[in-house]
C-alpha positions in Angstrom: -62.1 17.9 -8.8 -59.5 20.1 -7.1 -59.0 23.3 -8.5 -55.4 22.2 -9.7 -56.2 19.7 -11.6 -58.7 21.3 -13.6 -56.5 23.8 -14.6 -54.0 21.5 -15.5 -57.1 20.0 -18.0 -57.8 22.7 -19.5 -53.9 24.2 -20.0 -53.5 20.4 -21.5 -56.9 21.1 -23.8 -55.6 24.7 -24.7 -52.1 23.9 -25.8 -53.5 20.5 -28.0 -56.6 22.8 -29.4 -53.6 25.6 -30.1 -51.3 23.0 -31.5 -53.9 21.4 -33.8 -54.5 24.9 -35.4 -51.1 25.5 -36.1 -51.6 21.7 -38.1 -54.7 22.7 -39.7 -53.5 26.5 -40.7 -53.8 28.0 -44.1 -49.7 28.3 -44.4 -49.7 24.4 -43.8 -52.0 23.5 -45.9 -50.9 25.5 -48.5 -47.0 24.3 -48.1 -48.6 20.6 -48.5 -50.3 21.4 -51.3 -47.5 22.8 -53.4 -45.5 19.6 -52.2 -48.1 17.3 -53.4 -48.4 18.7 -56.7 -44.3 18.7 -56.9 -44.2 15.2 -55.8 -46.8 14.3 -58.1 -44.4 15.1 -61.4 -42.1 13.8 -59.6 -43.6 10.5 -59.4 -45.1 10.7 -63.0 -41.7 10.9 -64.2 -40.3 7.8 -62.0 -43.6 6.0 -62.9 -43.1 6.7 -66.9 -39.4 5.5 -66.5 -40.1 2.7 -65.0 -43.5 1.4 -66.8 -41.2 2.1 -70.1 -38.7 0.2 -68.6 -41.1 -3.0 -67.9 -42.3 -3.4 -71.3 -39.4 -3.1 -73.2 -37.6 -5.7 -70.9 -38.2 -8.2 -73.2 -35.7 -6.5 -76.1 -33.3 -5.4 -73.9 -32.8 -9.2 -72.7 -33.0 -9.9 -76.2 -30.4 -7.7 -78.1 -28.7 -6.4 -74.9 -26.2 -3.7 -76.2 -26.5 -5.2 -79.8 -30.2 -2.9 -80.0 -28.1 0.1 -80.1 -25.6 -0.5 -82.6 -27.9 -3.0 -84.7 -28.2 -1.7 -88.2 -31.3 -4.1 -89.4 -35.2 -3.5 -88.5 -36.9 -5.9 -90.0 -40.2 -7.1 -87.6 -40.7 -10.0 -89.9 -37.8 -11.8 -89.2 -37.3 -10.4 -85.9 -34.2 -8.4 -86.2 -34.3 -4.8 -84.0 -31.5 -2.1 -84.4 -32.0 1.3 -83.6 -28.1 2.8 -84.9 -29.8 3.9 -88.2 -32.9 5.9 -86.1 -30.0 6.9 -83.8 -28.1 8.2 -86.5 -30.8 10.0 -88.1 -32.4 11.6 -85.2 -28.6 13.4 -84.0 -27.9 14.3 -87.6 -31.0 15.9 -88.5 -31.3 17.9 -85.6 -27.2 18.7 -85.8 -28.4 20.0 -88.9 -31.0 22.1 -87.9 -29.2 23.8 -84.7 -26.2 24.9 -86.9 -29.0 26.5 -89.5 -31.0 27.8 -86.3 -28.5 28.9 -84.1 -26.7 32.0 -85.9 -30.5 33.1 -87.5 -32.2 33.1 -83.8 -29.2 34.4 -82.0 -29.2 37.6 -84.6 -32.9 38.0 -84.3 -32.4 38.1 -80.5 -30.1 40.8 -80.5 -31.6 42.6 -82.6 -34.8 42.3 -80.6 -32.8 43.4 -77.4 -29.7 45.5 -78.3 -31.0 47.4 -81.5 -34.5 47.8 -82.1 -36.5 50.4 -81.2 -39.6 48.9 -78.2 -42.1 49.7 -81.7 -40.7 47.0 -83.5 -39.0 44.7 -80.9 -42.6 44.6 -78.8 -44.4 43.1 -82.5 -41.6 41.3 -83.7 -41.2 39.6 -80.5 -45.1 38.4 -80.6 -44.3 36.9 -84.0 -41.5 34.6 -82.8 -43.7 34.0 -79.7 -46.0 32.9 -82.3 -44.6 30.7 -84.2 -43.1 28.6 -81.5 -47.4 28.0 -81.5 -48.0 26.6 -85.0 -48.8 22.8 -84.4 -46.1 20.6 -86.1 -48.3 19.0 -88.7 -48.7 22.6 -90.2 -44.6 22.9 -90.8 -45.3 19.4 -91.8 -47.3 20.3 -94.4 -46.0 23.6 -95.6 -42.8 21.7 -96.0 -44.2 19.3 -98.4 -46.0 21.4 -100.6 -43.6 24.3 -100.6 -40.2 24.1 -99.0 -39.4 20.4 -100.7 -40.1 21.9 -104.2 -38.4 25.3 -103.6 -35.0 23.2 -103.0 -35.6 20.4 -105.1 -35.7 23.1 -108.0 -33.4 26.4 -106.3 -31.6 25.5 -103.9 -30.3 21.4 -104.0 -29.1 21.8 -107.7 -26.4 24.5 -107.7 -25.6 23.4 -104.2 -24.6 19.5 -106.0 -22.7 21.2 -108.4 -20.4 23.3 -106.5 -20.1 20.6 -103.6 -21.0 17.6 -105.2 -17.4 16.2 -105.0 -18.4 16.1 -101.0 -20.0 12.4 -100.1 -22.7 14.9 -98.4 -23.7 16.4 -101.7 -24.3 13.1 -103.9 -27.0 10.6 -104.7 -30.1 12.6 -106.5 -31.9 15.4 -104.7 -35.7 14.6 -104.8 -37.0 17.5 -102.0 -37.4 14.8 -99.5 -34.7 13.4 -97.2 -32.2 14.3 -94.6 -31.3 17.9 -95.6 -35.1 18.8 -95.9 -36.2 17.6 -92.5 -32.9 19.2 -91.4 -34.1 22.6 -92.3 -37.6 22.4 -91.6 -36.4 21.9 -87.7 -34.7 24.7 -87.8 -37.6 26.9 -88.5 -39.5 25.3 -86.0 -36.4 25.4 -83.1 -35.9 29.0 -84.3 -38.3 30.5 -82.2 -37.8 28.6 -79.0 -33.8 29.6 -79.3 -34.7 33.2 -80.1 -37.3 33.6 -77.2 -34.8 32.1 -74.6 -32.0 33.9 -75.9 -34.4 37.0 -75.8 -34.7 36.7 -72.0 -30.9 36.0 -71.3 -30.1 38.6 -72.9 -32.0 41.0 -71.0 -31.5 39.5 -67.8 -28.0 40.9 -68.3 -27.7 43.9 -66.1 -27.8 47.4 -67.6 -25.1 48.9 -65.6 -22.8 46.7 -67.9 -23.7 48.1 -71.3 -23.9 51.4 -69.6 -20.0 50.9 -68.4 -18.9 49.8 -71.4 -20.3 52.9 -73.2 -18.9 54.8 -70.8 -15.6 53.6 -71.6 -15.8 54.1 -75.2 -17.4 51.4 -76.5 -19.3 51.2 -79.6 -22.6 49.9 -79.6 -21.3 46.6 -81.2 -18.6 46.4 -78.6 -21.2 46.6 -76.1 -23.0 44.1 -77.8 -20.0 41.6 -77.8 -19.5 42.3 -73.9 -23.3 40.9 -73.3 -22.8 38.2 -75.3 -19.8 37.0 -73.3 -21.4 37.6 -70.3 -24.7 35.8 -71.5 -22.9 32.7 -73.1 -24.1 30.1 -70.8 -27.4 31.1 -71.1 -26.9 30.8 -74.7 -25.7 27.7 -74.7 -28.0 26.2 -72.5 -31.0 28.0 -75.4 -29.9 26.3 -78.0 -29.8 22.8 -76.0 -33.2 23.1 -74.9 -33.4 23.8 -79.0 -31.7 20.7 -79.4 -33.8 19.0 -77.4 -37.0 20.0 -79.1 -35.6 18.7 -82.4 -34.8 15.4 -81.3 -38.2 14.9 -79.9 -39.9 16.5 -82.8 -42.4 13.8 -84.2 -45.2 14.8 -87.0 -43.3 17.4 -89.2 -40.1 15.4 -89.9 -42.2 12.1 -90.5 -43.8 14.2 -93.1 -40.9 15.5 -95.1 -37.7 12.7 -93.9 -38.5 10.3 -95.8 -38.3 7.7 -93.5 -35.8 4.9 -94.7 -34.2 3.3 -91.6 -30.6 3.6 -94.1 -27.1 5.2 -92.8 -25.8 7.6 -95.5 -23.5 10.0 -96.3 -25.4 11.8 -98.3 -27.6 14.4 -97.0 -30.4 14.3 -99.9 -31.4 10.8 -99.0 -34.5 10.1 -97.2 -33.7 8.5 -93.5 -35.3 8.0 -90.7 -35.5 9.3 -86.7 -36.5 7.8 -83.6 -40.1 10.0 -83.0 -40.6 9.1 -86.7 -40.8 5.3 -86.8 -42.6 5.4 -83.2 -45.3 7.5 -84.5 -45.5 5.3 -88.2 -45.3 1.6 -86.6 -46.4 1.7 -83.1 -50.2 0.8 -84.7 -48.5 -2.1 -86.7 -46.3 -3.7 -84.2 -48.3 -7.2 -83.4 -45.8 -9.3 -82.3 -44.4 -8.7 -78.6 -40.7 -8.5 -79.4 -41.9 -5.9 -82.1 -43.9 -4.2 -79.5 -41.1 -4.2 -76.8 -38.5 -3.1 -79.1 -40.6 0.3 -80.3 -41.0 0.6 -76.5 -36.8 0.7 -76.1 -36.9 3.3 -78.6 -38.9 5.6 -76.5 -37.2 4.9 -73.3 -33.9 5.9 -75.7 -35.6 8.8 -76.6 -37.0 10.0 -73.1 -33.6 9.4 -71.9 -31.7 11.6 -74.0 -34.1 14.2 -74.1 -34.1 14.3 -70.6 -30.5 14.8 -70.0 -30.3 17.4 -73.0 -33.1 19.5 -71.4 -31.8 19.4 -67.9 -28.2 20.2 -69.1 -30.1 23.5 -70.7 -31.5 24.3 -67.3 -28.4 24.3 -65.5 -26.8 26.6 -68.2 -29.9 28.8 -67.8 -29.5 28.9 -64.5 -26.0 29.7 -64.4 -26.5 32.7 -66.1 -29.2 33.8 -63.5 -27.0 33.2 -60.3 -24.1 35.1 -62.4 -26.8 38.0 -63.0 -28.2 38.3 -59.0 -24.3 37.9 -58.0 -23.5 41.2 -60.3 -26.5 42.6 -59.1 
């Protein structure tokens, strides 16, 4: 073989071998790696959307937009209408982010602006940890505790000064909207004040340090992080939000689960997660079947725009934060 031409071979050999370890490098695999496993929720998500989708085809051809605005669920006679679980789902956890919001925003700032690091460091593990307790615990607690402490304390004196109020009437038994109401905000509280917590002291120090520098009082200070953190806020207590709608065992326990619209706040009613979790085992009939199914794509649906809406909130904050910094 001329001499040419095997140098030419092996320069061809060289550069392929040199190519195929650039393929086969550590950085390569590695970047493919992460991909995958990105990809992989990604497609976990498409594939739970769509499966979803598939089997509750069968009531959406059915009821069409008539599912959502239905007021009647009766499987024996085949009548599906998920308004009343609507209804009961937003105004549940409505109530419980107006009770959580103000509580878990003070404890934050508190946490961050005003306690000393030997009681924020302890006080912050406890929130930490009881964003941990499993549902069915609140669940519990709420029956044999919180339902009788208002039943007897708190629902009575409550009737009689705002008992001309259609929210205020019917008779308050312990167990109904109000209760499962307040036994998500305790369990939201944590999550709000944790996220808050880290907002909060993402804020750069040079800005309370200005501020004092101008005069400000500590609460003045205070106010100035809080404005500058208000996305980030906001986008904590959606993720909240989020949690309560899609908060299953605990408010099955204490709701009362009536599928009923009502005015009243002390009436049992019912939510989405709730009669999922309570029929799902019972539903024989397809139609019956397909129509829970439409629940939970309802209920995927919203909780997936709610907690992506808190993401970009969060992350607002963040960009604002490197931009200052």
């Amino acid at each position: 073989m001329p001499k040419s031409l095997h140098t030419d071979n092996l320069n061809g050999n060289g550069s392929e071998m040199g190519s195929n370890r650039k393929l086969f490098s550590s950085d390569n695999i590695y970047r493919f790696s992460l991909t995958a496993c990105a990809a992989l929720i990604l497609l976990i998500v498409a594939a739970m959307l769509i499966v979803m989708t598939q089997s509750s085809w069968l009531s959406i051809k059915e009821f069409g937009f008539g599912f959502l605005v239905g007021q009647v669920w009766d499987p024996i006679k085949g009548e599906f209408g998920a308004l009343p679980f609507i209804y009961g789902t937003i105004v549940s956890s409505v109530i419980a982010v107006l009770i959580a919001t103000p509580l878990s925003l003070g404890v934050a700032v508190f946490l961050v602006e005003q306690a000393p690091k030997s009681i924020a460091r302890p006080m912050g593990f406890l929130v930490e940890l009881l964003a941990a307790i499993p549902s069915v615990v609140y669940g519990l607690w709420a029956i044999f505790v919180l339902a009788p402490f208002l039943r007897e304390y708190i629902f009575p004196p409550l009737q009689t000064t705002l008992g001309w109020l259609p929210f205020f009437k019917g008779t308050p038994t312990g167990i109904g909207m109000f209760t499962g109401g307040i036994i998500l905000a305790i369990m939201i509280t944590p999550i709000i004040t944790a996220v808050v917590r880290d907002v909060l002291e993402a804020v750069p120090v040079t800005q309370r340090e200005a501020a004092l520098a101008l005069g400000a009082t500590k609460w003045e200070t205070t106010r100035i992080v809080l404005a500058n953190a208000s996305s980030g806020i906001a986008g904590a207590v959606i993720l909240g939000l989020g949690r309560a709608i899609g908060e299953t065992m605990a408010v099955t326990m204490i709701i009362g689960n009536r599928p009923q619209i009502s005015a009243s706040l002390f009436d049992p009613a019912y939510t989405i997660a709730s009669v999922i979790a309570n029929e799902f085992t019972e539903a024989t009939g397809d139609l019956y079947l397909s129509a829970l199914i439409e629940m939970c794509l309802i209920l995927f649906i919203v909780t997936f725009i709610v907690t992506a809406l808190a993401k970009l909130l969060i992350l607002s904050v963040s960009r604002k934060t490197q931009n200052i910094a």
